[in-house]
N, C-alpha and C positions, 0 to 999 in steps of 0.2 A: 556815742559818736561813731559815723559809719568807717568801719574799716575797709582797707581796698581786698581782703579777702568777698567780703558781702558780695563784692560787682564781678568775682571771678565763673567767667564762663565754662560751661561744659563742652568740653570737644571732645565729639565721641570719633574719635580719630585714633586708630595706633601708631605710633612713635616709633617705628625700625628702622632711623635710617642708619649709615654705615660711614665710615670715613672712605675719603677717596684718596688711593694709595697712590696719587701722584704727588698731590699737596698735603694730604695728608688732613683735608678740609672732610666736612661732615657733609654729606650728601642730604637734601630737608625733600622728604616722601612727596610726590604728589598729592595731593590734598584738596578736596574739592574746593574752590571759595563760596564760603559761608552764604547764604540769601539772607539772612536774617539782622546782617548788619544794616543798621539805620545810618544816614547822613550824620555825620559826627560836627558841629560846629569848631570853627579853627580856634577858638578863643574856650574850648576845651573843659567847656562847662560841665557837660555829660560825663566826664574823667573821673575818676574814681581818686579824689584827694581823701587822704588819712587824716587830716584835720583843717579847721576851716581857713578859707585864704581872705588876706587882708592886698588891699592896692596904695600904692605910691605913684600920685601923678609925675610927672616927668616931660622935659621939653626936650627933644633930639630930633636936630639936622631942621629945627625949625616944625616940628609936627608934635602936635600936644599925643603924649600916650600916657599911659601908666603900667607899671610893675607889679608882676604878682608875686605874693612870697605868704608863704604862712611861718606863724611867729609860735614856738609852743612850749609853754611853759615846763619850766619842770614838776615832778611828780614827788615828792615829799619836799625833803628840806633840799630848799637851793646851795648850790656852792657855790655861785657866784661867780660861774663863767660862760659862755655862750660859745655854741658850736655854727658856724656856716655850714650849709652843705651844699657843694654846689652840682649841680646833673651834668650829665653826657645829651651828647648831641642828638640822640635818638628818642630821648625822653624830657619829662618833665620834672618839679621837685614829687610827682606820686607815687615815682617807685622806693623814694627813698623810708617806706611806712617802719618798716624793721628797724631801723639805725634809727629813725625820731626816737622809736620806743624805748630803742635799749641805751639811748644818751638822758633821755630824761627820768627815768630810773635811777640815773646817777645823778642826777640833781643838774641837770646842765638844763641852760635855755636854749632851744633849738631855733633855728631860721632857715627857711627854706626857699629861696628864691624862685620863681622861672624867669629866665632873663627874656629881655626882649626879645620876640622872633618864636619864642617855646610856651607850651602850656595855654594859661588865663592871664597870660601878657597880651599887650598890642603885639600886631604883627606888621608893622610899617616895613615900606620898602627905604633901608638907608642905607650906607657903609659902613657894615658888622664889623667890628673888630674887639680881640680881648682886653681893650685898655679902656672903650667906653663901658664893658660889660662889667671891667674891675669898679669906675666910678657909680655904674649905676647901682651894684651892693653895697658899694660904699655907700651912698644915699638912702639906701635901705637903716643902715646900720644906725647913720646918723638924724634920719627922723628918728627911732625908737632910744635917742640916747646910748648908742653904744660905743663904749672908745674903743674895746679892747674884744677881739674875737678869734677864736680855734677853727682854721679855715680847713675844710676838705673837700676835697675839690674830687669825683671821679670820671674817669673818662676823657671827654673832653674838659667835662670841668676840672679835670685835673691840669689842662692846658691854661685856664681862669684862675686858677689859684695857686700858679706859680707868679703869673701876672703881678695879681692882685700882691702877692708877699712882696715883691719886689717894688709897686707903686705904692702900696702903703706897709713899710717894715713896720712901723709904729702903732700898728691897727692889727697884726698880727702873730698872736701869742703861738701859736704854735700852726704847723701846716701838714698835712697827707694828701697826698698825692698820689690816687691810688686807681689801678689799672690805666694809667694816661694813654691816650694816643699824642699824636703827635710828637715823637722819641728823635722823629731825625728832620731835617730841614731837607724837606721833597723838594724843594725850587730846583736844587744840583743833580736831579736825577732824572726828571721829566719837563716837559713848558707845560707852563697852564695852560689847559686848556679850553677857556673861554665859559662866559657866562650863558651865552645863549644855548650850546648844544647838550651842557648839565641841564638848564632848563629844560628842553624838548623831553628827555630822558628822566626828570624829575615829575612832570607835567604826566609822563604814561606809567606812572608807578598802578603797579595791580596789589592783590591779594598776596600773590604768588614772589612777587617781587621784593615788594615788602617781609615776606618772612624767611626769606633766601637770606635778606641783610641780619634781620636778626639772628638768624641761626648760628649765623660766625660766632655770635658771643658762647655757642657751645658746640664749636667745632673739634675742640680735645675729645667731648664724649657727647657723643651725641640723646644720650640716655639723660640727661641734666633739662633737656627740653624736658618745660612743664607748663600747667595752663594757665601761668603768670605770663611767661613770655605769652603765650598764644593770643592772653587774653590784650594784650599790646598791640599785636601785632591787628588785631581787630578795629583797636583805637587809631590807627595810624590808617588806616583801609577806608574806616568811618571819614576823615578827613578828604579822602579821594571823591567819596561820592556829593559831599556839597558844592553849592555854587558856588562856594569861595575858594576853592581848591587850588584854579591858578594864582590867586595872592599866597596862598600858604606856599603852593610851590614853587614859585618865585624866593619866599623867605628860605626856605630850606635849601636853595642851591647858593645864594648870595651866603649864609651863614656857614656851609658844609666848604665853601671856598676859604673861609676864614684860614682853616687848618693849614691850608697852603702855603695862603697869604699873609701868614704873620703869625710865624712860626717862635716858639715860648722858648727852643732849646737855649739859644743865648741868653735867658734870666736866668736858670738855674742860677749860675754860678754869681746873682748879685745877691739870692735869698740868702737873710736874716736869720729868719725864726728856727730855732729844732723843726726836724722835716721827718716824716715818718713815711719812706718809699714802698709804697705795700701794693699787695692782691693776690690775686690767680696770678700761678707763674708759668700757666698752660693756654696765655691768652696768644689766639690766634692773629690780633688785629695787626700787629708789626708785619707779619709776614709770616714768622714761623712762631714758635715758644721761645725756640733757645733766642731766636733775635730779638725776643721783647725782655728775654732774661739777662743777655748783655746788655742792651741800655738802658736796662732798670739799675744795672749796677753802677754802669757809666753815669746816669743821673743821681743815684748817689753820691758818687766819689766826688763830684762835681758840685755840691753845696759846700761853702766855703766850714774851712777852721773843722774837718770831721764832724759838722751839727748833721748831720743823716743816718736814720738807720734805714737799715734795708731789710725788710720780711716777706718773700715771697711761697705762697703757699700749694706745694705741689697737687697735682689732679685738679684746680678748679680753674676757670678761663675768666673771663673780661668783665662779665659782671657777678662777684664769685657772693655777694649778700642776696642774690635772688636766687643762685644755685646752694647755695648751702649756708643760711643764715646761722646755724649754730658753730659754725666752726671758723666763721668769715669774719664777723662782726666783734666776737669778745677781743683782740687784737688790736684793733681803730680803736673799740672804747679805755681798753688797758690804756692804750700811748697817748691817749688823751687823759687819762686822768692822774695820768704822771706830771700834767701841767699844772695840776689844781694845787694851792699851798693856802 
C-alpha cells in the first residue's frame, strides 16, 4: 500500500530563512516556482492518500455530492474502539498518514474524513458551516454502523470537533482538540470583510503565496520546514493551474469565512466527553505563542466539571506530527488509549 512518503518531492532548495524580529514570524527564502508542477484536479485524485478512500453519497442545500473518508482497520487485535480524525483547513485527511499508523498499531479503527469543500470530496458552492460538517461525519459514522467514536479534531478540525462533541455528546467517547484555531470570536475585533474581495485574493493565489501561508505553521523555527510541507505546498499550486480553479477558489474563501462566521468558542463549555487540549505550544496562528498558550488554557478551564487536560509541548508550532512525529504523536495516542476498558 502506497505511502505518502513514496509521492514526496525533491526540492533542491536551501532552507535559511530567519525569524523576523518584529513579529517574531519566520521569513520563507525566495524560492523559484517549481515549472514542473502539473495541473492538479480539485477532486484531489493525484494526492498522495496513505490508504485507499471510500465515498458516501450525500444530498446538501439540494445538490447530490458525496464524501470522502478512508476507513482503516486496525493492525493486530482490535480493541474495539474507533478514532475520527478530522483535518485543518489547509489540508486534507493525507497528512494525517503518521497518526493512522501509530492508532492502528494500537488496535484502534481509524476514519478519516475530507469534508465537503477539501480533498476527494465534492466541492459544491453552499453555506459552509461546522454543524452540517459535524452531521455530515456523523453520516459517515452511521453508514459503517458506528455508535461510539474518539474524535480529534486538529487545526481547524479542532474547531469541528468541539462542534461535533457538543451536537452529538452521545457519539463521543472521548475528544482532542489539538493545535485549534479559532481560540477567540474575531466578529468583536474586526467587520467581515466580504465574500467577494477574499475571493479576487483567493482566485490570484501563486506559488510563492501559497507557501508564505504555509510557513506560519513553522514560524517558531524555521529550520522544522521540510519536504513534507514543500511537497503540499505543490499540491495546493497544482490546483491553481486547472481549469477548475475558480470553483475551488470560490470553496476555499466561502469555507476559510466559516472560521469567522461561526465561531466554536461558545461549545467549549457544553462538551461532555474527557477532552485532551494538546499540541505545539509554539504555534504562531493566534498571533503570538504565549496568546495561543493562554487560550489553550482558557479552553481548557472551560470544559465543564474539570473533564480537560492540558499538554502543551514546548519548541514545536501548529502542525507539531509533521514537525516531529516521534515526540508529537505518542501523547494523542497515550490519551486515547486511556479510553479503551
Amino acid at each position: 500500500m502506497m505511502k505518502p512518503s513514496a509521492f514526496l518531492l525533491t526540492i533542491a532548495t536551501a532552507l535559511v530563512p530567519a525569524l523576523a524580529a518584529a513579529q517574531g514570524r519566520a521569513q520563507a527564502p525566495t524560492v523559484p516556482t517549481p515549472t514542473d508542477v502539473k495541473p492538479t484536479s480539485i477532486t484531489c485524485e493525484e494526492c498522495p492518500y496513505p490508504y485507499p478512500t471510500s465515498y458516501l453519497p450525500l444530498t446538501l442545500y439540494g445538490q447530490d455530492v458525496r464524501i470522502a473518508y478512508m476507513d482503516v482497520a486496525p493492525q493486530g487485535t482490535p480493541n474495539g474502539h474507533t478514532v475520527v480524525l478530522l483535518h485543518g483547513n489547509n489540508f486534507a485527511g493525507f497528512y494525517f498518514g503518521v497518526i493512522i499508523d501509530a492508532l492502528r498499531k494500537e488496535g484502534f479503527r481509524v476514519i478519516v474524513p475530507d469534508q465537503i469543500g477539501y480533498g476527494r470530496s465534492s466541492k459544491p458552492i453552499i453555506p459552509y458551516n461546522f454543524t452540517d460538517m459535524a452531521r455530515n461525519t456523523r453520516a459517515i459514522l452511521q453508514s459503517l454502523n458506528i455508535d461510539k467514536a474518539m474524535i480529534v479534531g486538529h487545526s481547524m478540525g479542532g474547531m469541528l470537533a468541539a462542534r461535533f462533541a457538543t451536537q452529538f455528546p452521545g457519539v463521543t467517547e472521548r475528544l482532542v482538540i489539538f493545535n485549534p484555531i479559532g481560540l477567540t470570536d474575531a466578529r468583536f475585533d474586526r467587520p467581515f470583510g466580504g465574500v467577494d474581495e477574499a475571493y479576487k485574493q483567493t482566485l490570484a493565489s501563486t506559488y510563492q503565496t501559497i507557501r508564505a501561508s504555509l510557513m506560519r505553521y513553522v514560524a517558531h523555527n524555521p529550520a522544522a520546514w521540510n519536504n513534507t510541507f514543500e511537497s503540499f505546498t505543490r499540491i495546493r499550486y497544482g490546483w491553481t493551474l486547472g481549469a477548475d480553479w475558480p470553483r475551488l477558489a470560490m470553496v476555499q474563501t466561502l469555507i476559510s469565512n466559516v472560521q469567522y462566521l461561526d465561531p466554536v468558542v461558545y461549545d467549549w463549555a457544553h462538551i461532555k466527553a474527557p477532552t485532551f487540549v494538546y499540541g505545539g505550544a509554539d504555534d504562531f496562528l493566534a498571533g503570538t505563542p504565549a496568546a495561543f498558550q493562554e487560550r489553550m488554557k482558557f479552553l481548557a478551564s472551560t470544559i465543564p466539571n474539570g473533564n480537560a487536560k492540558l499538554e502543551l509541548l514546548p519548541g514545536l508550532g501548529h502542525v507539531p506530527f509533521l514537525e516531529d512525529p516521534g515526540r508529537s504523536v505518542p501523547p494523542l495516542v497515550a490519551y486515547l488509549k486511556e479510553g479503551v476498558k
